[in-house]
KOLVOKOL-369981 format. One record per atom (N, C-alpha, C, O, CB): residue in three letters; z, y, x. Coordinates in steps of 0.1 Angstrom, whole numbers, plus 2048, in hexadecimal, padded with zeros to 3 digits. Each point is the difference from the previous one (the first is absolute). Glycine has a CB too. Example, Ala and Ser with C-alpha at 12.3 -4.5 7.8 and 13.67 -1.06 7.14 Angstrom:
<atoms>
ala84E7C7884
ala80080C7F7
ala80080C809
ala80780080A
ala8057F47E3
ser7ED81780F
ser80080B809
ser80880B7F8
ser80180B805
ser7E97EF807
</atoms>
This chain:
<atoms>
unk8007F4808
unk80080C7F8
unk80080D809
unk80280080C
unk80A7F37E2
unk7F281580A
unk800811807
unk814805803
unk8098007F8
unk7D980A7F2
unk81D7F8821
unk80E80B805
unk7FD80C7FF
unk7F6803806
unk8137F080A
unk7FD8167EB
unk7FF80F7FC
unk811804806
unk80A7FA7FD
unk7E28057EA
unk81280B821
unk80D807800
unk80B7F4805
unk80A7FF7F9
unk7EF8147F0
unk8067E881E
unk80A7F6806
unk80680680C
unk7F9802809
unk7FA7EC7F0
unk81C815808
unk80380580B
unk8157FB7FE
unk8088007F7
unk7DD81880A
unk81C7E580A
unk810803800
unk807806800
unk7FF80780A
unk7FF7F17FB
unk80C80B7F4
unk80980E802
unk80F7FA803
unk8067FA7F7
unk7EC8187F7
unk8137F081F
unk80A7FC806
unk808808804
unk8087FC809
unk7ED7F67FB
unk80C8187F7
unk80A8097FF
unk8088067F3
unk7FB8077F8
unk7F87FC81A
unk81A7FA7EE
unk8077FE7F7
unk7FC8107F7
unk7FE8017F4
unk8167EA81B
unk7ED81D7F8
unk7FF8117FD
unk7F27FF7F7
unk8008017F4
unk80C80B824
unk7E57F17F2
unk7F98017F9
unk7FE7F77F1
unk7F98047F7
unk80080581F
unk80E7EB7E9
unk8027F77F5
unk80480E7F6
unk7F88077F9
unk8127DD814
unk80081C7F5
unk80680A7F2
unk7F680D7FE
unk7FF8047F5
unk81D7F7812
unk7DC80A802
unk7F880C7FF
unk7F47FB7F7
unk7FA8087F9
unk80E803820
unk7F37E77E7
unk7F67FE7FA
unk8077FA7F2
unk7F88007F6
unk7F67FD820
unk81C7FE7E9
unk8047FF7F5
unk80380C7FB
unk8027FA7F6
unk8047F280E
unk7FD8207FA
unk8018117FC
unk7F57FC7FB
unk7FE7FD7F4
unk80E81681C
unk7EC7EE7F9
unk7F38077F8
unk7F97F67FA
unk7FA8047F6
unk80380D819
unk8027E27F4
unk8007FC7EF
unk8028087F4
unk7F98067F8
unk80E7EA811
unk80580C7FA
unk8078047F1
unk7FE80F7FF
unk7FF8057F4
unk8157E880B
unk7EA81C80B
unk7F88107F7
unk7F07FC7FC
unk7FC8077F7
unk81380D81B
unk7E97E27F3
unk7F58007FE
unk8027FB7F3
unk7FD8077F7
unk7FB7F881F
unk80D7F37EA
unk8007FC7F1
unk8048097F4
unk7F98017F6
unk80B7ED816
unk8098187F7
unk80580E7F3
unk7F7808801
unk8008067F5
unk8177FC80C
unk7DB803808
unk7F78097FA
unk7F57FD7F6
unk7FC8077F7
unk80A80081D
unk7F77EA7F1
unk7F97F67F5
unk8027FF7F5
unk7F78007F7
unk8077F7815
unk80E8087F4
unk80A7FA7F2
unk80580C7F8
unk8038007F4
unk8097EA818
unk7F58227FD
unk8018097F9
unk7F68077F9
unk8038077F5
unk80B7F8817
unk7E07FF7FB
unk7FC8067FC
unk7F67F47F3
unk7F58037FB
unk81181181E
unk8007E07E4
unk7FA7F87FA
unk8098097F0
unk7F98037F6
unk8017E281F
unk81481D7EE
unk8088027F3
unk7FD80C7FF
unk8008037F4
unk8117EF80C
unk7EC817807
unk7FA8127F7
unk7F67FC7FC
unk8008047F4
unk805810818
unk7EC7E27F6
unk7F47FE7F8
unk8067F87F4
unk7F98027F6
unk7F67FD81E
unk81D7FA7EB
unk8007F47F6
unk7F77F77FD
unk7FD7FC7F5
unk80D811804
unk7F17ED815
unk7F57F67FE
unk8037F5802
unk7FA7F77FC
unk7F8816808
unk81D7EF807
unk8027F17FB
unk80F803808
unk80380680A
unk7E37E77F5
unk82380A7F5
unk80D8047FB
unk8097F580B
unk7FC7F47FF
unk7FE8157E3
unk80D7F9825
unk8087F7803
unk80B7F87F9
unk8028037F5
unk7F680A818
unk80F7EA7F9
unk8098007F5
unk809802800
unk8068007F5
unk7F47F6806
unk80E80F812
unk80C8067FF
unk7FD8107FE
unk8088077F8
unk8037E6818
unk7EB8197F6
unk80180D7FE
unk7FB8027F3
unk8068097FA
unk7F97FD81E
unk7F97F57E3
unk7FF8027F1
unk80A8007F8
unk7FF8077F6
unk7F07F180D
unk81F7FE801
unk8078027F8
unk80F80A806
unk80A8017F9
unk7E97E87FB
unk80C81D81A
unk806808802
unk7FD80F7FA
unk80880A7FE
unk7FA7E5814
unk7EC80F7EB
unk7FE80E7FF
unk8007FE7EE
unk80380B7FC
unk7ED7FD81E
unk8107F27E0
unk8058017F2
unk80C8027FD
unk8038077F6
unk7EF7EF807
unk81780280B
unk80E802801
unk80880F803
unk80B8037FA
unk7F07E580F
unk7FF822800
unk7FE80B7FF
unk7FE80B7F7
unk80680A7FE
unk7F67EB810
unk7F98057EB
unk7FE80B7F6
unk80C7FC7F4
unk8028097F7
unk7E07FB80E
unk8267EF7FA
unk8058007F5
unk80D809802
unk8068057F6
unk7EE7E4804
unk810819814
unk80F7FE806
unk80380F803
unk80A8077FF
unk7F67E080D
unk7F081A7FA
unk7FF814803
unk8077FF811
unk805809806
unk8038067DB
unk7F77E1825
unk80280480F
unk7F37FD802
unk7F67FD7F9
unk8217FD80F
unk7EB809808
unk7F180880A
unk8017F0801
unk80A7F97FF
unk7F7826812
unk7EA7DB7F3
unk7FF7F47FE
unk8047F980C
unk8047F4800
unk7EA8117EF
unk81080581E
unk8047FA810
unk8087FF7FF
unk8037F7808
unk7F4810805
unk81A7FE7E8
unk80D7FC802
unk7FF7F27FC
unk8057F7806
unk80781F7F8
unk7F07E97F7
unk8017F57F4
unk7F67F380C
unk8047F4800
unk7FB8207E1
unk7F87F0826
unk7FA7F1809
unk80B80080C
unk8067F5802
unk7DD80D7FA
unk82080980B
unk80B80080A
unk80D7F67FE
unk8047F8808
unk7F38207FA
unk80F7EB7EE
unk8087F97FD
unk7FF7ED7FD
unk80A7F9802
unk7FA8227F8
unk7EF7E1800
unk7FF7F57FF
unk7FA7FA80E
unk7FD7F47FF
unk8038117E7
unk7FF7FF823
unk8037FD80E
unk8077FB809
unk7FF7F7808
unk7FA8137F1
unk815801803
unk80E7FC802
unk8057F87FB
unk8077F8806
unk7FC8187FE
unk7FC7EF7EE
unk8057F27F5
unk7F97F2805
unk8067F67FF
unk7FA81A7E9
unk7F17F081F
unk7FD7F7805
unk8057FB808
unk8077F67FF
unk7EC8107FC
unk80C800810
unk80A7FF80D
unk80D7FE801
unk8057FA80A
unk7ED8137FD
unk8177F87EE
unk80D7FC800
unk8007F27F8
unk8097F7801
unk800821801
unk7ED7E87F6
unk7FF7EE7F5
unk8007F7810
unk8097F9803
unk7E180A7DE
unk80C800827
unk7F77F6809
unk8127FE80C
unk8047F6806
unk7D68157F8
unk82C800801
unk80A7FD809
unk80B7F6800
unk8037F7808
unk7F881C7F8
unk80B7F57EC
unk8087F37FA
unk7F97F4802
unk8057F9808
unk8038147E6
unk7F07F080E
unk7F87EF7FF
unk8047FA810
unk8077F6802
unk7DE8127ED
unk817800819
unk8017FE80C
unk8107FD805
unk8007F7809
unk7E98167F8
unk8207F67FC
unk80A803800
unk8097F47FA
unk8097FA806
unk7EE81E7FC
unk8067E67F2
unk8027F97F6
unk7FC7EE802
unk8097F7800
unk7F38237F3
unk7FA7E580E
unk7FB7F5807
unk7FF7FC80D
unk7FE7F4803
unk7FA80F7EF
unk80A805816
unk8017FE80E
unk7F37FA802
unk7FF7F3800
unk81980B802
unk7DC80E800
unk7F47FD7FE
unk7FD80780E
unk80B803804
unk7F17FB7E1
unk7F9806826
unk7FC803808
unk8008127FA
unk7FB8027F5
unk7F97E3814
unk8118257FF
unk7FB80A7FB
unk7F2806801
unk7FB80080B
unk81A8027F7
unk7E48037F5
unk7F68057FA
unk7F980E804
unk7F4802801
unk8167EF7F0
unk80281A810
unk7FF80C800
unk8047FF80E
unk8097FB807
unk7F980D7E2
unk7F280181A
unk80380680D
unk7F9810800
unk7FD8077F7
unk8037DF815
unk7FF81F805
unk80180D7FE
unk7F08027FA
unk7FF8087F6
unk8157FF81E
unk7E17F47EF
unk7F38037F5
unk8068017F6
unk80080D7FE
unk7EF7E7809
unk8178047EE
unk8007FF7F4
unk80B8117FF
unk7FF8077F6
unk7FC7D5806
unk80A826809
unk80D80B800
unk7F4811802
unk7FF80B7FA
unk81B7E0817
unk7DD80D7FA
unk7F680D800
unk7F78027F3
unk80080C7FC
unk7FE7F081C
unk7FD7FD7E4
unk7F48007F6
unk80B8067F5
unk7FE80B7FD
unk7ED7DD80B
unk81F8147F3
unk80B8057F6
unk804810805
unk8078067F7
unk8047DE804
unk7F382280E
unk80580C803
unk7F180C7FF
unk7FE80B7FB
unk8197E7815
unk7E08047F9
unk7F280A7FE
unk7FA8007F8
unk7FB80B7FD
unk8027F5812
unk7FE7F07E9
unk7F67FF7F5
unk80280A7F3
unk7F58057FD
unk8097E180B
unk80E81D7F0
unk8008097F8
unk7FC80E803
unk7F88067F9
unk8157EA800
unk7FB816814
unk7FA811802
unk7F17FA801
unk7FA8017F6
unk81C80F81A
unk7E57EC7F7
unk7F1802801
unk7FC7FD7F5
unk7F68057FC
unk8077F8818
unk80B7F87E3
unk7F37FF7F7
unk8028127F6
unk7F98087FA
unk8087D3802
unk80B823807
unk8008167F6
unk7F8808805
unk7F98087FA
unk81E7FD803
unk7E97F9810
unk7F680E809
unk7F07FD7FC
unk7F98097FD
unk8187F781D
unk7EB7F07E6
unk7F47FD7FE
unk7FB8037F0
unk7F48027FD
unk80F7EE818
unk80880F7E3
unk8007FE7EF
unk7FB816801
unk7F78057F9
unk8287DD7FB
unk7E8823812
unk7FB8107FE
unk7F680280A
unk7F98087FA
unk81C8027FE
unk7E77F5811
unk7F5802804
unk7F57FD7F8
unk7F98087FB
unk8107F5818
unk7F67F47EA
unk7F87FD7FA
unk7FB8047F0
unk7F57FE7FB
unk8127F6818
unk8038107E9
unk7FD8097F5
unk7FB80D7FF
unk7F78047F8
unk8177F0803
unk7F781180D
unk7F480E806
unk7F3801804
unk7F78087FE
unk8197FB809
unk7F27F07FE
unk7EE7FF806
unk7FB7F77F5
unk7F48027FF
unk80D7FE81F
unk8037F77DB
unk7F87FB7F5
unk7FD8087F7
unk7F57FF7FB
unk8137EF807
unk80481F7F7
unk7FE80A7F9
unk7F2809802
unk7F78037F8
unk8227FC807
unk7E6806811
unk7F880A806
unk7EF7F47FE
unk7F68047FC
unk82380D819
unk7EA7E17EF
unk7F47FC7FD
unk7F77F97F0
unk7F77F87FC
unk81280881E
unk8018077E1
unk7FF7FF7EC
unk8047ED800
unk7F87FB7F8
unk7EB81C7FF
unk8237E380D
unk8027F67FC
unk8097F87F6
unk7FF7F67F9
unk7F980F81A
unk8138087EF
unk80B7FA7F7
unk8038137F9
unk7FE80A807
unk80F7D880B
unk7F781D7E4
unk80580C7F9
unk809808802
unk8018097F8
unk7F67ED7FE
</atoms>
């Protein structure tokens, strides 16, 4: 088969640097999939409905079921005396993925507005 992009990263620093930006790359995607409303996720679909019912901001409301994740996945862990699960990735993506997905959720509504896409 075809190798694309095959490379080692053996440095613990750069590990975490390409994991960041993942997860800002991904929250610009995902953010800018939910200002079009063209395909719904399922958590944030129901974070961002959850929002409009509650009148909190939708990044608190995903921020928070994050933390409920991560503390369920701890108990379990804890509880069963299971291998732990969470580590610092999982601790990162829970701290950055919501601001960016907010930063990306208003950008992108500006520039979808400015390019007549969404109303």
């Amino acid at each position: 088969m075809y190798t694309v992009l095959v490379f080692d990263i053996n440095s613990y620093v750069v590990r975490i640097i390409c994991l960041a930006l993942a997860y800002v790359l991904m929250a610009i995607f995902v953010g800018g999939l939910m200002e079009l409303n063209i395909i719904t996720f399922a958590l944030e679909g129901f974070c961002k409905e959850l929002s409009k019912v509650t009148h909190f901001e939708f990044t608190h409301i995903r921020q928070s079921v994050d933390v409920i994740c991560i503390v369920l996945v701890i108990l379990v862990c804890v509880l069963t005396n299971q291998t732990w699960t969470v580590r610092e990735g999982t601790i990162i993506a829970m701290l950055i993925y919501s601001l960016c997905l907010k930063i990306a959720m208003q950008y992108g509504h500006k520039i979808f507005l400015k390019m007549g896409l969404i109303d």
